[in-house]
C-alpha distance (Angstrom), angle and dihedral (degrees) to the residues before:
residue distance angle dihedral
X1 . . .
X2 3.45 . .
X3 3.99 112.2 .
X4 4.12 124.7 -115.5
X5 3.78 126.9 -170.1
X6 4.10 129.8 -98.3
X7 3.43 110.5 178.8
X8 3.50 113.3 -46.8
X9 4.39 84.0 -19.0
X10 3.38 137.4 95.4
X11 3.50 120.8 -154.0
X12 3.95 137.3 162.1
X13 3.37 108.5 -67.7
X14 4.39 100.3 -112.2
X15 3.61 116.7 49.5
X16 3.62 140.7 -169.8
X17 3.89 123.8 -87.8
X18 4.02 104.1 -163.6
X19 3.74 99.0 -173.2
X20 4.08 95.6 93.6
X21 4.04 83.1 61.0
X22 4.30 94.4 67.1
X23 3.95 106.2 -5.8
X24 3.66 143.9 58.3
X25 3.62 106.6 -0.7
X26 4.05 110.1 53.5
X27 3.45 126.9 -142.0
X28 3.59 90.2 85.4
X29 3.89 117.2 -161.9
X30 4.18 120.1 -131.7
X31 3.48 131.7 -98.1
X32 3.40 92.3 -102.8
X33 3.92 94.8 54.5
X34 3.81 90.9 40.2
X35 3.54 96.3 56.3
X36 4.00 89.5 46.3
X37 3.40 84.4 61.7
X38 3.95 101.7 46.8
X39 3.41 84.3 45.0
X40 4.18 91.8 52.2
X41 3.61 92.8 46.3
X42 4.09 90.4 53.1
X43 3.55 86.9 49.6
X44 3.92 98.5 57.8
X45 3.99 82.8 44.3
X46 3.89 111.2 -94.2
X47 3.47 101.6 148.3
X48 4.40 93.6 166.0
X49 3.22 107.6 89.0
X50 3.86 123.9 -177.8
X51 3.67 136.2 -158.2
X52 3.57 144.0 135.6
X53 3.79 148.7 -145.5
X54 4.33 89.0 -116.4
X55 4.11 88.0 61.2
X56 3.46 108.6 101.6
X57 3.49 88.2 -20.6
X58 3.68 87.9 -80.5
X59 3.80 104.6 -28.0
X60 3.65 87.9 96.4
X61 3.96 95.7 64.8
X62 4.00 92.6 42.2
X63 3.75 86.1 53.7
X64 3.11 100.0 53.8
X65 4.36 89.4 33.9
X66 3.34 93.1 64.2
X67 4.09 100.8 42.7
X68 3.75 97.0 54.6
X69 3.71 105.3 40.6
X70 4.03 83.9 108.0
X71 3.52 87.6 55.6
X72 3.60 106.8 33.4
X73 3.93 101.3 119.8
X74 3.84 87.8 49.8
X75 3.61 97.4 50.3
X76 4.31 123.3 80.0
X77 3.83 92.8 -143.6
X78 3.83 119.0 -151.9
X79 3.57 125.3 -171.1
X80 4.32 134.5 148.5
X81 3.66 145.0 -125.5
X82 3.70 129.4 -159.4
X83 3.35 108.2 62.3
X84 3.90 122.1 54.8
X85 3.57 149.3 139.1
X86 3.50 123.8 -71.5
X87 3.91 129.7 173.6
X88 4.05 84.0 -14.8
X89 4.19 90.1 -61.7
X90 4.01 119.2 98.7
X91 3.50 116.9 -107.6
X92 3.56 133.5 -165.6
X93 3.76 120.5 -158.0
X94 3.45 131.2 154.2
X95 3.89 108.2 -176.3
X96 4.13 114.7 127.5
X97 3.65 89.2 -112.9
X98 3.86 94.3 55.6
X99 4.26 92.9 43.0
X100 3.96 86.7 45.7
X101 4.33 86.4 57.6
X102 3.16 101.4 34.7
X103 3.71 89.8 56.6
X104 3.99 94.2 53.2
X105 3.78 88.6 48.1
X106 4.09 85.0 50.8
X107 4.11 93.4 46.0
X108 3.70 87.0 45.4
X109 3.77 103.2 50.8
X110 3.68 84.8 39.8
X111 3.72 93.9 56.9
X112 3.90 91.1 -133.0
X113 3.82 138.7 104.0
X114 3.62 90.3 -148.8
X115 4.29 137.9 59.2
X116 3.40 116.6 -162.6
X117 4.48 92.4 -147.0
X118 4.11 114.3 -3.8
X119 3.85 96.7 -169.4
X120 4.32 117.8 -166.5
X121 3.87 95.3 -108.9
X122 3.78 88.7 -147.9
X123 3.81 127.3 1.6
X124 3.77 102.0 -117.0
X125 4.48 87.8 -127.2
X126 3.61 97.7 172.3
X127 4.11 96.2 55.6
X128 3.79 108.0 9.2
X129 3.86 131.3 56.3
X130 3.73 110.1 -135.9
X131 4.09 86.6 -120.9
X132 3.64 83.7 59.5
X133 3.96 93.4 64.4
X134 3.37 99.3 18.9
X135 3.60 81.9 60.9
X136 4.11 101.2 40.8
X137 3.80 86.2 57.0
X138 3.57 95.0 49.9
X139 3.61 86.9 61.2
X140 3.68 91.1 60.5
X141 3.66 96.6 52.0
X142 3.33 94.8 53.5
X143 4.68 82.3 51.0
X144 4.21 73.3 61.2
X145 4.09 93.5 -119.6
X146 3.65 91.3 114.1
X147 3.68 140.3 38.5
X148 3.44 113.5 -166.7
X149 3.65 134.7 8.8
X150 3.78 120.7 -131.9
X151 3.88 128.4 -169.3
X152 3.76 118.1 -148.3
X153 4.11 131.8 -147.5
X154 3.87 87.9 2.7
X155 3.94 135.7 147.5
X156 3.74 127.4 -112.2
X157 4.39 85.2 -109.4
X158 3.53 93.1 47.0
X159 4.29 91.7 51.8
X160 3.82 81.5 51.8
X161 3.89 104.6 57.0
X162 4.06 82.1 38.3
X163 3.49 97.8 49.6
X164 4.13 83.2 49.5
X165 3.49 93.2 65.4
X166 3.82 105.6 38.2
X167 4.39 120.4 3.6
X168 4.16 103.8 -101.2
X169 3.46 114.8 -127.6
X170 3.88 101.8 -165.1
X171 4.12 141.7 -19.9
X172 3.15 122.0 -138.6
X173 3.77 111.3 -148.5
X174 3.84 130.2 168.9
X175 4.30 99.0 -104.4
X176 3.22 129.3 -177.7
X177 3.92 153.0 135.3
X178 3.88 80.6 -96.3
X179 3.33 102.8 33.6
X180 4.10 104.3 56.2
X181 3.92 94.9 160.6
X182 4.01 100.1 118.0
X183 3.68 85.9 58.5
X184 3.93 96.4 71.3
X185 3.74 87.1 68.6
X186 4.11 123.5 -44.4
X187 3.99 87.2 78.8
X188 3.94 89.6 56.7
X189 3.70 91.6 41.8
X190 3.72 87.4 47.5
X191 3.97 96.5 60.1
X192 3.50 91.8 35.7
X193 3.74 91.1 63.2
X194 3.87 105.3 29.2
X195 3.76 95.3 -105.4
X196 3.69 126.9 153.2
X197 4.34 111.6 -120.0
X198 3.58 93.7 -154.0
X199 3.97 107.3 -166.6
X200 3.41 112.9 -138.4
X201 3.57 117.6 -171.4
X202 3.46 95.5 22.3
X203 3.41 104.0 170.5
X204 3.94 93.4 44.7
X205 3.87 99.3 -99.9
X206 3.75 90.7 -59.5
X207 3.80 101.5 -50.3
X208 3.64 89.9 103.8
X209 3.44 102.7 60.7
X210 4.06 93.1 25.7
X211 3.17 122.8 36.5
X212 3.72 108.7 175.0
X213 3.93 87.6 70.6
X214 3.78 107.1 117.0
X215 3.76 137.3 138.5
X216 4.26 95.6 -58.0
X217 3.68 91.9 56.5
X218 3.97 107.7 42.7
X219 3.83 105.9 94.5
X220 4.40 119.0 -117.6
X221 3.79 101.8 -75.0
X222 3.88 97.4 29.5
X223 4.37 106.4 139.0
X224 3.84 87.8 -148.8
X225 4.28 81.6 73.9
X226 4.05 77.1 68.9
X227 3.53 96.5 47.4
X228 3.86 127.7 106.5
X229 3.64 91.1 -145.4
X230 3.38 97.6 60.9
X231 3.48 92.2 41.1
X232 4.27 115.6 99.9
X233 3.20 124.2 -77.9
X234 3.74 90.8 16.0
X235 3.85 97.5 65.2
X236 3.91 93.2 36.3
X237 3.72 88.1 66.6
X238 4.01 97.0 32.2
X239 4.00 80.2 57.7
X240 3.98 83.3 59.6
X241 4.12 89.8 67.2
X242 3.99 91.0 47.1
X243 3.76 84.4 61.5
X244 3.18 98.0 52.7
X245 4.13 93.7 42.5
X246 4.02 78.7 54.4
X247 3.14 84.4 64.6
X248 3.89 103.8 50.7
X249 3.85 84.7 46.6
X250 3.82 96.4 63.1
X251 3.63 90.2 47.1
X252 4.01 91.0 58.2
X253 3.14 99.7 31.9
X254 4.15 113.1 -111.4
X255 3.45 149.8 90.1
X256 4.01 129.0 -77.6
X257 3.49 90.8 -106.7
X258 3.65 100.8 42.2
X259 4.46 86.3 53.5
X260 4.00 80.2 51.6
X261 3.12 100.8 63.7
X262 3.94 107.2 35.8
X263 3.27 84.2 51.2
X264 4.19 89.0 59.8
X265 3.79 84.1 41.8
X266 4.04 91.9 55.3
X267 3.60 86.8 60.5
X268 3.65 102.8 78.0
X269 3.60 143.5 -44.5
X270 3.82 90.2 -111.0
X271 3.98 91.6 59.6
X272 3.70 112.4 87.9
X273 4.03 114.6 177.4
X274 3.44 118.6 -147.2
X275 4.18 105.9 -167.0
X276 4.22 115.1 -176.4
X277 3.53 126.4 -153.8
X278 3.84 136.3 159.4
X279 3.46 96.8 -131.7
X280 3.62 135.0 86.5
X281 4.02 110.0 -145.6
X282 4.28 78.7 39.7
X283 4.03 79.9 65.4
X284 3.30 97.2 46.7
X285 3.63 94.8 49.5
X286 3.09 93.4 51.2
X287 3.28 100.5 47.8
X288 4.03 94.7 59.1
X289 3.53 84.2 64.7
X290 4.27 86.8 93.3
X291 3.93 83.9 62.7
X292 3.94 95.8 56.8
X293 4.09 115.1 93.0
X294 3.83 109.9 -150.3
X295 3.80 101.9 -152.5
X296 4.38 113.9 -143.7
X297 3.16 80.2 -103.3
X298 3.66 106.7 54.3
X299 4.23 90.3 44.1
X300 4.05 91.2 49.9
X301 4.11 87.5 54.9
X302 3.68 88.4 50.5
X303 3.41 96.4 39.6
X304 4.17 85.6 58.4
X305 3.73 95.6 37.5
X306 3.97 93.7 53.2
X307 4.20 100.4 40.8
X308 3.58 107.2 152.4
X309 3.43 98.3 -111.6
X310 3.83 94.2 55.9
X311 4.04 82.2 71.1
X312 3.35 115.8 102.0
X313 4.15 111.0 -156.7
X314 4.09 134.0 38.4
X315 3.75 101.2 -103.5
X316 3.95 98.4 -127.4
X317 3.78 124.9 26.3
X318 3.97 123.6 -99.0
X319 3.46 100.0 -74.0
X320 3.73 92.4 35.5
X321 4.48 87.1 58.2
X322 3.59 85.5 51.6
X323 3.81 107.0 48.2
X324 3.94 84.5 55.0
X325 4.01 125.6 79.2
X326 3.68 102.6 -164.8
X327 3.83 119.9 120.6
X328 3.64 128.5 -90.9
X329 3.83 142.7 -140.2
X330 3.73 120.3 -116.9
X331 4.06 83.3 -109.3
X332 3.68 98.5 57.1
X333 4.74 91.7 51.7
């Protein structure tokens, strides 16, 4: 893979998401297949790894703690603050005092004193300014346990009045052929001020790359059961576009995932995807995807055959659309 910067770092340019391996989805693998997966992914050269203290309510980070210690100084570790689990319910909370804890819960679970980009997983907009956090972990980077700050689901005008207080390292934004939203002005923002777009979700939770997934196959506990996009009639017609991205695949000559992705990586230089899965020849599918040239051609067709208001479906829930600050399309008020 070719390499892209983060911060001061460069690192190949798709990463490793390692929620889908304790949180969100169910149907969690063991340690033993998790770490056979790490391990596989560090093999074919990932070396961004991305967690956070929400996952599993902290399972996620000592999973992934305890697999790379022998690889710790090669590894650019990612992991996020700001919205965690407490008393088994998930809490967001932005005060100093709660970034500051959270992070020595993180470094210890992690088993390191340092964290290569500790991002706020949700800015805390009802009680906390965005100075307020951005500034509390600016404290702690100068303490040398962290060496960037990221934001997560945040608007171009919120990056700005963080990035005023303390240089960003990356955002972390939900990104995707079917999910278009940091294009209306975070992306811009992004390149204008050196920040790392980290896609999360790249492959829209699955749906991308398989489109039979609906309600009867997600496992008890799966948040896509939440999701308007899954929901019927919404993800009847979504599967409409995934035939007709079928379609574009077999005339290039790749998979639905691997389009997915080079797609993301046409964007820019300064977006880096990071898709998760829990399986190992999903990885290496995905993984090819650095290998497939999109020609102007090719992006402007799937550019027009994924507009935003051709999706059917919010992407979270209500409460879900307003925890977030990112922009939104005209279709989505």
């Amino acid at each position: 893979m070719k390499l892209r910067k983060i911060g001061n770092t460069e690192v190949p340019e798709i990463g490793l998401g390692c929620m889908n391996l304790s949180h969100g989805y169910g149907g969690y693998p063991s340690k033993e297949d998790s770490f056979a997966l790490l391990q596989r992914a560090y093999d074919l050269g990932v070396r961004h790894f991305d967690t956070a203290a929400l996952y599993g309510f902290g399972r996620n980070e000592e999973l992934v703690g305890e697999w790379m210690q022998p690889y710790r100084k090669k590894i650019h570790l990612a992991s996020k603050c700001g919205m965690q689990g407490v008393d088994g319910k998930r809490v967001i909370d932005g005060r100093a005092a709660a970034l500051k804890a959270t992070l020595e819960d993180s470094l210890r679970r992690l088993n390191t004193d340092f964290i290569d980009v500790y991002y706020l997983h949700r800015w805390d907009k009802n009680n906390v300014t965005i100075e307020e956090s951005v500034g509390a972990l600016a404290e702690v980077v100068q303490e040398g346990k962290i060496g960037g700050i990221g934001l997560s689901e945040v608007s171009a005008a919120t990056l700005r009045k963080a990035h005023a207080v303390h240089p960003i390292t990356a955002v972390q934004n939900e990104y995707s052929l079917w999910t278009r939203n940091p294009e209306i002005g975070l992306s811009e923002a992004c390149q204008e001020l050196g920040v790392t777009l980290v896609a999360f979700s790249p492959l829209g939770r699955g749906f991308l790359c398989a489109p039979e997934l609906g309600l009867s196959r997600f496992a008890e506990g799966d948040m896509r059961l939440t999701m308007p996009r899954f929901q019927e009639p919404n993800i009847s017609q979504n599967r409409e576009l995934i035939k007709k991205l079928s379609q574009v695949c077999a005339e290039i000559g790749c998979s639905l995932a691997q389009i997915a992705i080079a797609w993301l990586l046409a964007q820019g230089e300064h977006v880096l995807p990071i898709p998760g899965t829990v399986k190992i020849n999903h990885l290496e599918d995905d993984l090819v995807a650095a290998s497939v040239a999109l020609s102007a051609e090719i992006i402007s067709k799937l550019d027009d055959l994924f507009r935003p208001e051709k999706i059917h479906g919010f992407r979270y829930p209500s409460l879900g659309m307003s925890e977030v600050d990112t922009e939104r399309f005209a279709c989505e008020q």
